[in-house]
C-alpha positions, 0 to 999 in steps of 0.5 A, a space after each residue: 861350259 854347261 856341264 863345267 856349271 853344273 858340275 860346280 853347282 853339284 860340288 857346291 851343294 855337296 860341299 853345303 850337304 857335308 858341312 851341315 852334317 858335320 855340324 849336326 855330328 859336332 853339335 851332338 858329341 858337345 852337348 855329350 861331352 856337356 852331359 858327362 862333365 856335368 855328371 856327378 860322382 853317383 852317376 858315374 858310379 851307375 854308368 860304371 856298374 852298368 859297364 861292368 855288368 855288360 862286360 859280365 853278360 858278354 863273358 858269361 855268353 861267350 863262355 856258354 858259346 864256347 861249351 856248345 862248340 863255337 869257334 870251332 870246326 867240327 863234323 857232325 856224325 849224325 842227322 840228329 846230332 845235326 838237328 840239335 847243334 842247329 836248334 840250340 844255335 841261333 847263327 850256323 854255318 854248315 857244310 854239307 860234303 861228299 868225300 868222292 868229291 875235290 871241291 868239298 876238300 877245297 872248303 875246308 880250310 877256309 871254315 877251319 880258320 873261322 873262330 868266331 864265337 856265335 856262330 857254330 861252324 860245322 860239316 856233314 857228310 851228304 850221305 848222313 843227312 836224309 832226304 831229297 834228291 836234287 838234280 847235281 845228286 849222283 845215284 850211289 849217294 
């Protein structure tokens, strides 16, 4: 019987919790709605500009995205190649294969399938990359 009051009492708390959240959410999307009915015509007018200005920069950036690569899997055939895609790209995703292994063909499809513009989706060959051996490194790379 205790646990059935006290599992009421944490429904009803909840049930309390809830409400006055939902009544903050309504209080604020009215008094939003209040601010754009009691607009004028050069206020929308602004707010319109600004939108589309917006809109410009987004397609004006997606476009510079898709010129350095973007949306695209491709492999890289060079440590400087390499370097550079990664500094002029602020998100990267990169998958560093050998070709004497299955798993590295295994990740392939999933990347090929990736078009997101702003991230640059990329492989290298493990070879092409110099630097050091880690443990899991077979001695003919």
């Amino acid at each position: 019987m205790e646990a059935d009051a006290s599992v009421d009492m944490y429904s009803k708390v909840l049930e309390n919790q809830l409400l006055q959240s939902a009544k903050l959410v309504e209080e604020h999307l009215d008094s939003e709605i209040q601010k754009l009915d009691q607009m004028d015509e050069d206020e929308l007018e602004h707010l319109k500009e600004k939108r589309l200005e917006a809109l410009r920069k987004a397609q004006q950036q997606k476009q510079e995205w898709l010129s350095k690569g973007h949306g695209e899997y491709r492999e890289i055939p060079s440590e400087r190649d390499f370097f550079q895609e990664v500094k002029e790209s602020k998100k990267v995703v990169c998958h560093f294969y050998r070709d004497s292994t299955l798993s590295g063909n295994l990740m392939e499809p999933p990347f090929q399938s990736q078009k997101k513009c702003g991230t640059n989706f990329t492989k290298v060959e493990k070879k092409t990359i110099r630097g050091k051996k880690y443990d899991s490194d077979s001695d003919d790379d």
